[in-house]
GUMAR-44989 format. One record per atom (N, C-alpha, C, O): residue in three letters; x, y, z. Coordinates in steps of 0.1 Angstrom, whole numbers, plus 5000, padded with zeros to 4 digits. Each point is the difference from the previous one (the first is absolute). Layout:
BEGIN
alaXYZ ...
This chain:
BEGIN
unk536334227559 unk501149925006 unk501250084999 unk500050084990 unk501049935016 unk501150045003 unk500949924991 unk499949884999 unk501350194993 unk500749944992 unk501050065010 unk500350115002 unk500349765004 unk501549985004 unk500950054995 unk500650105004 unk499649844985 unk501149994995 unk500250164994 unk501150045000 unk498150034996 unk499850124993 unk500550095012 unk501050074999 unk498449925014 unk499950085013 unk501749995001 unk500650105003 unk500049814994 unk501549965008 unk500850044988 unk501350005000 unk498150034990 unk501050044992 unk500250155001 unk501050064996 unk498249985007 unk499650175000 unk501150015010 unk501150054998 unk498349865017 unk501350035015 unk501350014993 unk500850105004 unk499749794984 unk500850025004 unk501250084991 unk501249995000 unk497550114990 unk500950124995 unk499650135013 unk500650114999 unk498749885011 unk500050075006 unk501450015012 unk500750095003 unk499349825000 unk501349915007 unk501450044995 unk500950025008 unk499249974983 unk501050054992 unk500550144999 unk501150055002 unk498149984996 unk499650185000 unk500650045009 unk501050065000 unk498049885011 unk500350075013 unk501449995009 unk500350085009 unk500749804987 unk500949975001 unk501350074995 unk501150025005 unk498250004981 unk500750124991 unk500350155006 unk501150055001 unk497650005002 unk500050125005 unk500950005015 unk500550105003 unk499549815003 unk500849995013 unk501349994994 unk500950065005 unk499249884987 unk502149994993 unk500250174995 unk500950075004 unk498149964987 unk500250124994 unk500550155009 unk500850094998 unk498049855015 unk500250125012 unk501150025003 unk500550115001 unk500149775002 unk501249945011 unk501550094990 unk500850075004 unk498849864978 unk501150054996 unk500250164999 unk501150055000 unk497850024999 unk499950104998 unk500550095013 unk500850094998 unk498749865016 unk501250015009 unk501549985008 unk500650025010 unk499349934979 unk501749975000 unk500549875004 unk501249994999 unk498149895008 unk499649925004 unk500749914988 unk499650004988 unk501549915016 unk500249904989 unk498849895005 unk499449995011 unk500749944977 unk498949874997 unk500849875004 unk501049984992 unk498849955017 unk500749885003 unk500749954988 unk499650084991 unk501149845004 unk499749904984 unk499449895004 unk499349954992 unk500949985022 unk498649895000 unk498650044998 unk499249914996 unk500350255007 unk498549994992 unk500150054985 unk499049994993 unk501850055004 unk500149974986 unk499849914994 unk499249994991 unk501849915013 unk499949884996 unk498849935001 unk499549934991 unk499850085025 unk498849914995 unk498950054995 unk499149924995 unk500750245005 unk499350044990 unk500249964985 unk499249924994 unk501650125002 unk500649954984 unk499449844999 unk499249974991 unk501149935020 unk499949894995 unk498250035002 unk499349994990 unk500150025018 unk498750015002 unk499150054985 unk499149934994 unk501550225003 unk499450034984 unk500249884991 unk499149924996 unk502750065002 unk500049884989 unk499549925001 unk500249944990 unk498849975019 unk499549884996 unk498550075002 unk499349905003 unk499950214997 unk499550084992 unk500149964982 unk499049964994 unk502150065002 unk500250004989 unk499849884995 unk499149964993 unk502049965012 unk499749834996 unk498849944998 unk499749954989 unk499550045023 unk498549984999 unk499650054993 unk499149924995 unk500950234996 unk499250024993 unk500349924989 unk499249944993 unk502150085004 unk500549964985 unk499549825003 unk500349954989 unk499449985016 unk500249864998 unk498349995001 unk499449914993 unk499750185015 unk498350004991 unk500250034988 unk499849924991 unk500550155008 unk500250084982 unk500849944991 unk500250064990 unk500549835011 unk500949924991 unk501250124993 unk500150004987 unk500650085023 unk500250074995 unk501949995009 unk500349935010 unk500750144984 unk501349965008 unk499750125011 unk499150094999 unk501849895010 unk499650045011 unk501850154994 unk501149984994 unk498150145012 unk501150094999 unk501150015014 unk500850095003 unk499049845001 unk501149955014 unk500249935005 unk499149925001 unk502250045008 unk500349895008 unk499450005013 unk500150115006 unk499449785000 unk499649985012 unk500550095013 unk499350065008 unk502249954992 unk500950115013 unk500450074988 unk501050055004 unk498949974988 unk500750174990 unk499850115011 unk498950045003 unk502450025005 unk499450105011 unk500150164985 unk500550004989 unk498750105020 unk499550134995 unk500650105007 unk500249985012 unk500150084985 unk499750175012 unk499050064999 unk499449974990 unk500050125018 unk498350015002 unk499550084984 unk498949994995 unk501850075001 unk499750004982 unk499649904995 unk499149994993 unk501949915010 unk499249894989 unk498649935003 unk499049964994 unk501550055022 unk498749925006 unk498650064996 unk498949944999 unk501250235000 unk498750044999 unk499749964987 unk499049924999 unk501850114990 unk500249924990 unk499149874994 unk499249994991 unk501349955016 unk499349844996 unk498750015007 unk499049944996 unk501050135016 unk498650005009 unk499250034991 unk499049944998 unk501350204993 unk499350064988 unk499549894991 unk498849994997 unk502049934998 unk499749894992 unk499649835003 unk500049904992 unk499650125023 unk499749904999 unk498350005010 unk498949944998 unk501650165016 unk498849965011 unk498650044995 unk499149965007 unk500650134982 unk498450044992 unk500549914989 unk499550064990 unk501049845006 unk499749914989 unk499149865007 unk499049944997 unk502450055016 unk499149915010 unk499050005004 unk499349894999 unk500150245008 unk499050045008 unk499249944987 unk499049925001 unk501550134985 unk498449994989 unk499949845000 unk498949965000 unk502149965000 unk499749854992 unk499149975016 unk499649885001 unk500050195008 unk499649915018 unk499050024992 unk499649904994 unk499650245004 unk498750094999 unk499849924987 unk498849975000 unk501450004994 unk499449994984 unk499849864994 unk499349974990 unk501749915021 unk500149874997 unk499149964999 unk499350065009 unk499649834984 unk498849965004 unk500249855003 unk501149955000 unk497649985003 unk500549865010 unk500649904991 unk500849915004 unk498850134981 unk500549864989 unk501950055006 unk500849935007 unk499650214986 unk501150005005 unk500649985014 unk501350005001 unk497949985012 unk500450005006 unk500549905005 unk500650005011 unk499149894981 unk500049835004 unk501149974984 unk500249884997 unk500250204998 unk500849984991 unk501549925004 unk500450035012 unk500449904983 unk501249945006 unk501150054997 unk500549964989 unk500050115016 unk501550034992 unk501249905001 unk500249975012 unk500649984981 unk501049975000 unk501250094998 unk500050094991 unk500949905015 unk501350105002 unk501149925008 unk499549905006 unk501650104995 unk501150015006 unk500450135010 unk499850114997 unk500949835019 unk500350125005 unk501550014997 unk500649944991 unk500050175017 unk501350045002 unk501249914996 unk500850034991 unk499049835019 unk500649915000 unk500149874989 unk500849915001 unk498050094989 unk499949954995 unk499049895000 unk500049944989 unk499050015019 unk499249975003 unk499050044995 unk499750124999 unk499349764994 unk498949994994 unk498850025007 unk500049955011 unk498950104986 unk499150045010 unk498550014991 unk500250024988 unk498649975016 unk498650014997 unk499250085009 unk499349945007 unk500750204994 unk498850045013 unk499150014991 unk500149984988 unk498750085019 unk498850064997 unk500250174996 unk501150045001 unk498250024996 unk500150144999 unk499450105010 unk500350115004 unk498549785002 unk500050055014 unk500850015005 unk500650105003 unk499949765001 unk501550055007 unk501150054999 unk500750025010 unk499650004980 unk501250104995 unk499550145007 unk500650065009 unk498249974984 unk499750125005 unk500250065015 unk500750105004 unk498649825002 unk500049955018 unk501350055006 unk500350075009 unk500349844981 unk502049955004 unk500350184999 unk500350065010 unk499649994980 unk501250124997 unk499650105011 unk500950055007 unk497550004995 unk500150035008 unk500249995016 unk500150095008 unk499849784995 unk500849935014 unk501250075001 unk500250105007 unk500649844983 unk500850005000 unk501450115001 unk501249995003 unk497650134991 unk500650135002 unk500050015011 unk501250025005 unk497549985005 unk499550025013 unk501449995004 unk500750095001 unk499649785002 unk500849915007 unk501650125003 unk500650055010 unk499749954974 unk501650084998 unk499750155004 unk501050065005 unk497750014995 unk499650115007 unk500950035010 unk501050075001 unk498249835006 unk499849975012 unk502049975005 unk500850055008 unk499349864984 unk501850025005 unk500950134997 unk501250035003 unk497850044989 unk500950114998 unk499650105011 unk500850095005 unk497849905000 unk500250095011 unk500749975010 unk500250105007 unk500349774997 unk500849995013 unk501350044992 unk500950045008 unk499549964982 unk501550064994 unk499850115005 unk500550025011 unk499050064984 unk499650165006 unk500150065015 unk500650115005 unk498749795001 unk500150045013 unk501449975006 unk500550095007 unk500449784992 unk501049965000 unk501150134995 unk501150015005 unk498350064985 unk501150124990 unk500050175005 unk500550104996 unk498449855017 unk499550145004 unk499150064993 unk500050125002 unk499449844992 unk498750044990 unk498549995007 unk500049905008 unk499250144992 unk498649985006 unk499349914988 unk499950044988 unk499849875015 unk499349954989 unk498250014999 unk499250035008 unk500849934981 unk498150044998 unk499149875003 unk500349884999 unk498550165005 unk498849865001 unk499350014983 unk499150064993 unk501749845007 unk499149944988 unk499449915003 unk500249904992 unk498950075019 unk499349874998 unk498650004992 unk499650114996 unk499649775001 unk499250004992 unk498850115004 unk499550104994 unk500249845019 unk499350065011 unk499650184998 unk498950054998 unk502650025005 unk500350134999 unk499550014988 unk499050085001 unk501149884985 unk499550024989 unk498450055001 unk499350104997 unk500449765009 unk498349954999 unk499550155009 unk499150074996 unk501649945014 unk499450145012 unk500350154990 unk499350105003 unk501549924987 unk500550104992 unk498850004987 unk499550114998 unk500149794996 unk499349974989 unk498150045005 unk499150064994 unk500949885016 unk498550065008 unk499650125001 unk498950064999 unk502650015006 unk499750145003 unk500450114991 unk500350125002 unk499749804987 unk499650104989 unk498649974993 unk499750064990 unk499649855015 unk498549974993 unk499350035009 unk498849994998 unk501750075014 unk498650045008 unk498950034994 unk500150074990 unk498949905016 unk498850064996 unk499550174996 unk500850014990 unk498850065011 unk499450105000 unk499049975008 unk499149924998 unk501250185017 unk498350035008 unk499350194995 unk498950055004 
């Protein structure tokens, strides 16, 4: 059987990456970095962070919009998207039907599942990706395919067979 949640956590340190290395290029040519994809990167890692720290009963080392400059962002990416990736891969089903209680941002009380948290962060990154490549393009930047998809077509064709 196919573990989901494991497959999607992998995407989406790969996603990250690859989004990285497109900021990296860009800065490296001289290319400023919008601050709207800063910003929705930053916020995309940080709730990275959050999620983890609120499975782990643990305080979260950032604020929901705390913006970064791409140092920091690699930064937290370091500390958070292979902690993620591990709790997808490693969760088992008792944990995965686990309940968390937490508060968000605003103060609001909440119960998900850990499935779904999990589910959520990576959506969720998708999602602010995804608005940061239209920042990009908007900034004169080329932006990258991160879809899941491109992943899945990149991940095959390194397992090719041997004929």
């Amino acid at each position: 059987m196919i573990n989901t949640i494991a497959k999607l956590g992998a995407f989406n340190v790969w996603a990250n990456e690859t989004l990285l290395r497109r900021l990296d290029s860009s800065a490296a040519a001289g290319q400023e970095i919008p601050q709207p994809v800063l910003r929705l990167f930053s916020h995309a890692i940080n709730a990275q962070c959050i999620w983890i720290a609120r499975i782990t009963g643990t305080q979260s080392p950032v604020k929901v919009w705390q913006e970064h400059d791409l140092a920091g962002i690699h930064y937290w990416h370091e500390q958070s998207s292979e902690r993620l990736r591990e709790l997808c891969e490693i969760t088992d089903e008792a944990e995965l039907g686990r309940h968390i209680q937490y508060t968000n941002s605003q103060g609001d009380a909440y119960d998900s599942l850990v499935s779904d948290i999990l589910t959520h962060a990576v959506t969720h990154a998708t999602y602010h990706r995804a608005q940061a490549a239209t920042k990009m393009r908007e900034g004169g930047l080329e932006p990258v395919n991160s879809d899941f998809i491109t992943y899945c077509r990149e991940m095959s064709r390194q397992v090719q067979p041997q004929l």
